[in-house]
C-alpha positions in Angstrom: 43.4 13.9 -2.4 42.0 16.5 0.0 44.1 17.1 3.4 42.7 18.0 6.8 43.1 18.3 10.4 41.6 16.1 12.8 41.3 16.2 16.5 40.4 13.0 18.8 40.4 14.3 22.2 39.6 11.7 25.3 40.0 11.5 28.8 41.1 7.9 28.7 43.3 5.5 26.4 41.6 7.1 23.1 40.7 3.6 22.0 37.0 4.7 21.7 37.1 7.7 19.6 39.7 6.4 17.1 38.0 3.6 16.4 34.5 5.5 15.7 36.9 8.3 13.4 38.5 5.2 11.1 35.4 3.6 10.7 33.6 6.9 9.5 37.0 8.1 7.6 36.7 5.0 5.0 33.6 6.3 3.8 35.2 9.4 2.6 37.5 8.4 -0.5 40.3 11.1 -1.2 39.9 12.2 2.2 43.8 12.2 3.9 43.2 13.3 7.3 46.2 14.2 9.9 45.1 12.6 13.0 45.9 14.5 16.6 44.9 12.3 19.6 45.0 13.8 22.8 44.5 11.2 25.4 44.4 11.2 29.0 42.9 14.9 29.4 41.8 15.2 32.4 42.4 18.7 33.5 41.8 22.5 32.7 45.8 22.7 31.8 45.8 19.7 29.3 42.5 21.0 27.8 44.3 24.3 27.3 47.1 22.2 25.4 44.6 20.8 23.2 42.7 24.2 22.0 46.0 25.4 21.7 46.7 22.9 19.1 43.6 23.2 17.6 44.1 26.8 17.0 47.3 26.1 15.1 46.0 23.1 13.0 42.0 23.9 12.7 39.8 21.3 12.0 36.8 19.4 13.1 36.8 18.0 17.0 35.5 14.3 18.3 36.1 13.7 21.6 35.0 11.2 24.5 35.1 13.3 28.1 32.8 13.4 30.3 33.7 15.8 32.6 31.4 18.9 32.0 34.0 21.8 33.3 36.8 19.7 31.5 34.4 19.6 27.7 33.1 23.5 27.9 36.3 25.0 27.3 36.6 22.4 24.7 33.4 22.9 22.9 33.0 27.2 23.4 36.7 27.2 21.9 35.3 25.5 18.5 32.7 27.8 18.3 34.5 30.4 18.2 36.6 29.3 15.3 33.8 27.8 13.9 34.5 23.5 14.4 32.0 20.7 14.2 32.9 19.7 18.1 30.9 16.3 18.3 30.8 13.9 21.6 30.5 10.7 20.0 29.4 8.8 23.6 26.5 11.4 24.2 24.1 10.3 22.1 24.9 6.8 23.5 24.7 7.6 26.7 21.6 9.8 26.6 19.6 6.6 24.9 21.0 4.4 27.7 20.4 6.6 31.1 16.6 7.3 29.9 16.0 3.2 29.3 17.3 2.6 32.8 16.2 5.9 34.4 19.3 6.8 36.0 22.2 8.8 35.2 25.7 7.6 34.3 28.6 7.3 36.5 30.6 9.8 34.2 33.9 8.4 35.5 36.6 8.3 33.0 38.2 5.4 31.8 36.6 2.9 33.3 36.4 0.2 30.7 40.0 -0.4 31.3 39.7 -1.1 35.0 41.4 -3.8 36.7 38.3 -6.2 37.1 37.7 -9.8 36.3 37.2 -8.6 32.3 40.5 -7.6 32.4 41.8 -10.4 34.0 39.9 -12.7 31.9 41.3 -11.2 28.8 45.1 -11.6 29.7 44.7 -15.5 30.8 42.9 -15.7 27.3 45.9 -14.1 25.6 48.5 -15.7 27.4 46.3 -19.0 26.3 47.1 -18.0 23.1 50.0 -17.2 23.1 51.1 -20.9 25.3 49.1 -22.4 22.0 49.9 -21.0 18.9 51.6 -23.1 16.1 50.8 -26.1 17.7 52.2 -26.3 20.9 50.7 -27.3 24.1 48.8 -29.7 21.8 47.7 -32.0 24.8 46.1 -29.4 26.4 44.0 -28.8 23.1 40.3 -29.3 24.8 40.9 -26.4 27.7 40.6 -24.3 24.0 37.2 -22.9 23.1 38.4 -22.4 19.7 40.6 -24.2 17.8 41.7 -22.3 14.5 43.3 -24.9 11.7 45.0 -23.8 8.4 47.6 -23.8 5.9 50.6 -21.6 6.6 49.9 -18.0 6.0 45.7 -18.1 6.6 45.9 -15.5 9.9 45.9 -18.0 12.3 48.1 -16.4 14.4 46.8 -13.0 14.3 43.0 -13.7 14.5 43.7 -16.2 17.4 45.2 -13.2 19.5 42.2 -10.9 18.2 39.8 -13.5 19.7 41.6 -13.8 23.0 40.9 -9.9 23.3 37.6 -10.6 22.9 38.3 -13.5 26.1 38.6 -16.5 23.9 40.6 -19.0 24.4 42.0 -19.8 21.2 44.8 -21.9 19.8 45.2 -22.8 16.4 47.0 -26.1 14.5 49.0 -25.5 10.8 48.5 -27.9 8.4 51.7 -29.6 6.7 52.5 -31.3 3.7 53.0 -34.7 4.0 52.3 -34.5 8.2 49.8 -36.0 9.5 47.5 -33.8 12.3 47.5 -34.8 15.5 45.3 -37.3 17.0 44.9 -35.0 19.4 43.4 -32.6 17.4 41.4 -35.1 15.5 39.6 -36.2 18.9 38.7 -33.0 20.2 35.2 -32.5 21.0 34.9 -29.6 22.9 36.5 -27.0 21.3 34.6 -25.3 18.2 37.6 -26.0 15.4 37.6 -23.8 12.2 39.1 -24.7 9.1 40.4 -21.0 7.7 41.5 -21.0 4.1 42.5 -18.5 1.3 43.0 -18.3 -2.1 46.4 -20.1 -3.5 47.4 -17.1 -6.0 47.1 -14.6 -2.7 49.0 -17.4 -0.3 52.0 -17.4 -2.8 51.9 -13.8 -2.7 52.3 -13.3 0.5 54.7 -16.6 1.1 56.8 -14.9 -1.4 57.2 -12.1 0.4 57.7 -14.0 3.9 60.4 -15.4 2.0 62.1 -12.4 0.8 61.8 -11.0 4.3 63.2 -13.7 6.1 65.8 -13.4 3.4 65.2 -17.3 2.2 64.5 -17.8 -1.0 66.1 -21.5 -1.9 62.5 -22.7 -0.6 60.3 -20.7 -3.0 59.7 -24.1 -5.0 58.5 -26.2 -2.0 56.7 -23.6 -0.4 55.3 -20.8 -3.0 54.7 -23.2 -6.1 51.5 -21.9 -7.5 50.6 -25.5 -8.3 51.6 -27.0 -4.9 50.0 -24.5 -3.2 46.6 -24.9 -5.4 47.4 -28.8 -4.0 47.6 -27.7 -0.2 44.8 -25.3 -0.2 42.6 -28.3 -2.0 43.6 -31.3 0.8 43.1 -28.9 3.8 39.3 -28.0 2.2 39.2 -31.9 1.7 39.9 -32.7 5.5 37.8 -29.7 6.9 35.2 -31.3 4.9 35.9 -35.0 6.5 36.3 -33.8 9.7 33.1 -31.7 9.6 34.6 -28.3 10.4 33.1 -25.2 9.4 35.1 -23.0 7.0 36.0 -19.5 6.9 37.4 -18.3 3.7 39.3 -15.1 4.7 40.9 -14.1 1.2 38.9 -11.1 1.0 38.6 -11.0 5.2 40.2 -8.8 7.4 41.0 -10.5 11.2 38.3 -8.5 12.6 36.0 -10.1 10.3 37.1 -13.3 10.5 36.9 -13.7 14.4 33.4 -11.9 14.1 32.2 -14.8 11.8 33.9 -17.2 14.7 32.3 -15.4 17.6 28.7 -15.8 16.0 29.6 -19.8 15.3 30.9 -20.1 18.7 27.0 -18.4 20.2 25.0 -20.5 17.4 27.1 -23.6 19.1 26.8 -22.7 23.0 23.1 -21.9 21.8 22.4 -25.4 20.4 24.1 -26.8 23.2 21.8 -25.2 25.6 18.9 -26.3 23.9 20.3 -30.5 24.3 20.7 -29.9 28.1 16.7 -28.3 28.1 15.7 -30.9 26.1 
């Protein structure tokens, strides 16, 4: 395993330029980088704080400012001690301002301003979180989404990634021996997903619900490798009935799970356009 420094320097939250570093560092195996984020830079002090902290862990720079007297001291500084210093947005930005012939804003942070995106994204995750497990169950068709699964398939989890996105989502567990509800079953505007995963990984990770949660007296009812194998089989049975599509997300992370939603959820909105032009 090879260690390294790593800078992220950005003059707003840092969401930006971690998420382009992680998705670039997984291409390098044996690569262990320590990550500094500086976030919020936004003057000539903090951008001294930051090349001072390069200079006593060296290694290469990525950064998102966009403040040209704030990035020069940041860029001539890696020069000097000889740093790959790369602005990930410029290239980005550079493509965009000659399509539409005008130059950009250069205002930092202002993906995360207080506008109706913003606003949209909280009711969507409150919406989530009002209809998770279940609940709210009349109130199933204000849902675009509707996730449906075994216990332990990510409903949870992806339901709250979507509502990031500005999804409203709610999801519906499947239980032995308990019938769905009719509301559910009705539903015709929501798009409902069946999500599913293999039994042997579902005990695995019951199991270890179990252990956490310090209850292990229902490991038979629960975690059985052959009830499971049961479960997993009905559910795929109804989602077949019912005419849901499926997502197996085994192999999935949450991220690529809602991604596969999102794209079901345009194809649908798409089809639906074409009826009402029809």
């Amino acid at each position: 395993m090879i260690s390294s420094h790593l800078h992220l320097v950005s003059d707003a939250t840092g969401e930006t330029v971690i998420s382009v570093a992680r998705a670039c560092l997984v291409q390098f195996e044996g690569i262990v980088p320590s990550l500094h984020n500086w976030t919020l830079v936004r003057t000539r002090g903090q951008i001294d704080k930051v090349i001072s902290g390069i200079h006593n862990s060296p290694g290469p720079v990525l950064y998102t400012l966009l403040d040209a007297e704030i990035r020069r001291p940041l860029e001539e500084a890696c020069g000097r001690l000889g740093l790959p210093c790369v602005p990930v947005l410029d290239p980005v930005m550079h493509a965009l301002g000659k399509h539409f012939e005008r130059g950009a804003a250069g205002l930092p942070g202002r993906q995360h301003v207080l506008d109706q995106d913003y606003f949209d994204r909280i009711d969507a995750m409150n919406f989530a979180l009002a209809h998770d497990d279940g609940q709210l169950i009349d109130r199933i068709e204000e849902a675009q989404v509707v996730l449906v699964g075994v216990s332990r398939t990510s409903k949870t989890p992806t339901s709250l990634y979507l509502a990031n996105r500005r999804v409203r989502a709610a999801n519906v567990p499947i239980v032995p021996d308990v019938s769905l509800p009719s509301q559910l079953l009705r539903a015709r505007k929501p798009l409902i997903v069946g999500l599913t995963k293999a039994p042997e990984r579902l005990v695995d990770l019951r199991r270890s619900r179990l252990r956490m949660m310090g209850d292990v007296g229902h490991v038979e009812s629960y975690a059985d490798l052959d009830a499971v194998t049961t479960e997993v089989a009905n559910a795929r049975k109804l989602f077949a009935r019912m005419g849901w599509p499926v997502i197996d997300v085994t192999r999935r992370s949450i991220e690529e799970t809602a991604a596969t939603i999102l794209n079901l959820l345009g194809q649908r909105s798409n089809t639906n356009s074409e009826r009402v032009a029809e």
